[in-house]
N, C-alpha and C positions, 0 to 999 in steps of 0.2 A: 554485420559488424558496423559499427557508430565510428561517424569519421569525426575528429579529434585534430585540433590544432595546437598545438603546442608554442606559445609566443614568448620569443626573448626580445627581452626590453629591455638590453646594454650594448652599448654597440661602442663599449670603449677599446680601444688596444691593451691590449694582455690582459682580458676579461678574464675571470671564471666561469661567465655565465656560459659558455656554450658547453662548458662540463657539466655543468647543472641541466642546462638543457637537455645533453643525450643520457645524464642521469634519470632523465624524469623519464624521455621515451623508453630507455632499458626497462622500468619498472615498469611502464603502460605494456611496452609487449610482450612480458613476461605474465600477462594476464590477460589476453587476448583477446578482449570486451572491445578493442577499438583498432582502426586502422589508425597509427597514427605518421603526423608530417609536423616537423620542426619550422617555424615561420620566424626565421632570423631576422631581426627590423638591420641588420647592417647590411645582411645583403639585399633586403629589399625599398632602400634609398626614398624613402617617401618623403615630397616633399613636408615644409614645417604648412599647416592648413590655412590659406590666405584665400580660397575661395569668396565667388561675391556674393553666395547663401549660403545656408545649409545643405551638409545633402544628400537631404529629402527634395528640397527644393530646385536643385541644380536636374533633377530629373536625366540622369546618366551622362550629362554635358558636363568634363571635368577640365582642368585648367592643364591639367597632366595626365597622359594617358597612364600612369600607374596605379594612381587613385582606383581607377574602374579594374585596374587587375588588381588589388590588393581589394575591392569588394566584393568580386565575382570569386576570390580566396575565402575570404571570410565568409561566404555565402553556402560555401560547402559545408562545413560545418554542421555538426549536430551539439559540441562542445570543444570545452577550450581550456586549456592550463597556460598559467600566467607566468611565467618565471621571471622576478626582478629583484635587483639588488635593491640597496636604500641611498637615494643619494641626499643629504642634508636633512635628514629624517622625511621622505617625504619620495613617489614614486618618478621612476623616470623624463623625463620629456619627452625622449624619443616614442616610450608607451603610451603618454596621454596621447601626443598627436596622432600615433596608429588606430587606438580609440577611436579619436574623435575623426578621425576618414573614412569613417564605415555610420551606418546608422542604424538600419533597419535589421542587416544581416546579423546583428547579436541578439537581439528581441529574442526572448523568450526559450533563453538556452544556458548549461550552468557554465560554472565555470569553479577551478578548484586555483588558487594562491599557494604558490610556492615564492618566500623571500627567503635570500641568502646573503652572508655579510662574513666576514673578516671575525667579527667581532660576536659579544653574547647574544646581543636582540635581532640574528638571522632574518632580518628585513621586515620586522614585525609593522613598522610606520610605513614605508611603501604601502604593504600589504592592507592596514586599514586606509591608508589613503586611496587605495584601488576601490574598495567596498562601494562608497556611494556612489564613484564616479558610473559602477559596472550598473548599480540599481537603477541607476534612469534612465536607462536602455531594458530595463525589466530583465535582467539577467538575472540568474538564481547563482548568487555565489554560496556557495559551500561553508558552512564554518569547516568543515574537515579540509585541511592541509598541510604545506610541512613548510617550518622554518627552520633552514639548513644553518647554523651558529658556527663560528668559528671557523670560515673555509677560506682555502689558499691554495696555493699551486701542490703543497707538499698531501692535501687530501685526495689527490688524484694521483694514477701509475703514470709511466712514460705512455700509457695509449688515451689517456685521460678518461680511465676506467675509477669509480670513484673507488676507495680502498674499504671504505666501513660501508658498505651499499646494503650486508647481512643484517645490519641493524635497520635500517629503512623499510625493513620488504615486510615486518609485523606494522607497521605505522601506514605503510602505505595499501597495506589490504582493508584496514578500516576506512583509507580513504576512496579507496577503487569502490566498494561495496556503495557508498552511498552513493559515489559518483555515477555508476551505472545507472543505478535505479533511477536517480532523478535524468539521467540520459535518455533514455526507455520513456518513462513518464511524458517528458515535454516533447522527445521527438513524436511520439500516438497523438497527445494533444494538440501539437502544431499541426500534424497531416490532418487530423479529423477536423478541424477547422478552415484548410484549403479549401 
């Protein structure tokens, strides 16, 4: 089984996103390809990145001991789903800075976009503003993912089970299929290059 990180990039009060979030794990473990773990950026307080390199170059010397536990997180990994809203047409803060706390540990792993919003375009501008940022870490972003349009508190039950999730599980099986495969793929290619 392919271990799998699940990252939420809102860390507002009275979010959605943590519905979306254990929306996306419901689907991932309803198709058993992956272990997966939700990596909430609210509960994991990272600072905003003011190191005095990069780090690559900080060589495991961090300014805050959680930096190195949020890389030794992201280092388990074999992929990743991105879940973020859109704030100002444009992706999180809290998510670039988690980003950019990690370096190496993304290199050459996919990753599938999930944007969600209130509104018609389900986080469509976050989502391509994540694209380049993911490529220059040589991540392999997916075109297959989902943009959840039109969500609010009345899309979820009292246990913040989503209501329409029947409609997601045809969309999300053409996402899971490629997402495997290119999972499969990079993790053989990364071992056989250790």
């Amino acid at each position: 089984m392919y271990k799998l990180k699940i990252i939420l990039g809102s860390t507002r009060e009275g979010r959605i996103g943590d519905k979306v979030a254990k929306l996306v794990d419901t689907l991932v473990k309803e198709k058993q390809d992956f272990e997966s773990e939700i990596l909430d950026l609210k509960e994991w307080k990272l600072p905003f990145f003011n190191e005095v390199g990069s780090i690559p170059s900080l060589k495991g010397v961090y300014s805050d001991p959680i930096i190195g536990k949020w890389i030794e997180k992201i280092s388990e990994a074999d992929a990743f789903i991105f879940v973020t809203p859109e704030y100002n047409h444009g992706v999180t803060a809290v998510l670039k800075n988690a980003i950019d706390s990690a370096y190496f540990e993304w290199k050459r792993k996919p990753a599938v976009l999930v944007g969600y919003s209130a509104g018609p375009i389900g986080g469509a501008r976050a989502v391509e503003m994540l694209r380049p940022i993911l490529s220059y870490f040589n991540m392999l972003d997916l075109n297959e993912g989902l943009l959840l349009t039109f969500l609010n508190k009345d899309s979820f039950d009292e246990n913040g089970n989503f209501k329409a999730i029947d409609t997601l599980r045809p969309v999300f099986d053409t996402v899971n299929k490629e997402f495997i495969w290119w999972t499969k793929a990079l993790k053989t290619a990364r071992d056989e290059s250790v």
